[in-house]
N, C-alpha and C positions, 0 to 999 in steps of 0.2 A: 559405212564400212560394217561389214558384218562382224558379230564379237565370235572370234577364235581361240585358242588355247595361246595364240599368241597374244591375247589380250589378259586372258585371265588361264592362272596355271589350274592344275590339280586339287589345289588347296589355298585358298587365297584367307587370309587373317581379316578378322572383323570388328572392330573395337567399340564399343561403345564407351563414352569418356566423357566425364564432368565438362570439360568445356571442348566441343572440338576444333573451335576458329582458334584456338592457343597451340592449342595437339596440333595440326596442320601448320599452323606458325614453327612450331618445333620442328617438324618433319624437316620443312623445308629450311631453315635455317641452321640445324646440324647436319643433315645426309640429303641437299641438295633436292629435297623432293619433287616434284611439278603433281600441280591440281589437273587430273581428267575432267573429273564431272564435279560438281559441288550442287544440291537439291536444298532449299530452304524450309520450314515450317512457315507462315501465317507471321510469327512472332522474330524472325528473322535468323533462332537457330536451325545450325546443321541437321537435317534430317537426315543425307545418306551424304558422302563424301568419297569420291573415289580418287587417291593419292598414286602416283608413279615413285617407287625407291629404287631406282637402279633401273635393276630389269622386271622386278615385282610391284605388284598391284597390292595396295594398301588400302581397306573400305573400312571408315569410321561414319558414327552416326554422335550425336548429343544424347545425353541421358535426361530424361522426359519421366513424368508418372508412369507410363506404359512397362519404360528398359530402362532399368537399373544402372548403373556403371559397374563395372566389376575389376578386379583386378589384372592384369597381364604382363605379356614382356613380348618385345619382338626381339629376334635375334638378327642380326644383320651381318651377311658374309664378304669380306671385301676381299679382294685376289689378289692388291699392292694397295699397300697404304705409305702416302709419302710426308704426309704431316696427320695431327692429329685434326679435328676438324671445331671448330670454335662456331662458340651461337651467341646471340646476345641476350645480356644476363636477364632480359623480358622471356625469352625463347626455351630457357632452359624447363625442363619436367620440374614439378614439385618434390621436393624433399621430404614431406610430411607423409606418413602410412595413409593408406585406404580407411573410411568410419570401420571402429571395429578392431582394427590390425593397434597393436601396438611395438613401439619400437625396440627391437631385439638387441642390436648393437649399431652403430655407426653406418649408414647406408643401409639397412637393414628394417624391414620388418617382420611381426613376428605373427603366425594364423590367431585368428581368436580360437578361445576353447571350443566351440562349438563345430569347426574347419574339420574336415574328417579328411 
């Protein structure tokens, strides 16, 4: 199958992340994700990952000496939501800031000085 707009939009998000076989775990375990493609390194992490959320394409890679991890956010648009959606407590994101960020208030972090 050829790749179309219907496979990848306009603007498709790109995450590079501390561990991606966790991230992936969360995808799918909070917003129902399904894996397209999954690419390994030699050492058995994620190299490129391509996740389905909905109707959008979600591509994360593992962070390596090469790519950094950095911070983000994905925003997620639901049209009816009829319960909230529950993950297992292995599944859920880290609570703790990004190296660097310290904690601003409660769910919160705060930029380091340096953050322009």
């Amino acid at each position: 199958m050829a790749d179309t707009m219907d496979t990848y939009r306009t603007l498709t998000p790109y995450l590079v992340v501390p561990d991606a076989d966790a991230e992936i775990r969360f995808l799918t375990a909070a917003f129902g994700a399904t894996e397209k493609s999954v690419n390994r390194r030699p050492d058995g992490t994620v190299m490129h990952a391509e996740i389905v959320v909905g109707d959008s394409l979600v591509m994360l890679g593992q962070a390596n000496d090469t790519w950094m991890a950095l911070s983000g956010a994905l925003v997620l648009t639901f049209r009816a939501v009829t319960a909230a959606p529950t993950a297992p407590r292995d599944a859920r994101p880290s609570t703790s800031c990004a190296p660097g960020w310290s904690r601003a208030r409660p769910r919160a972090c705060r930029r380091p000085s340096w953050w322009r």
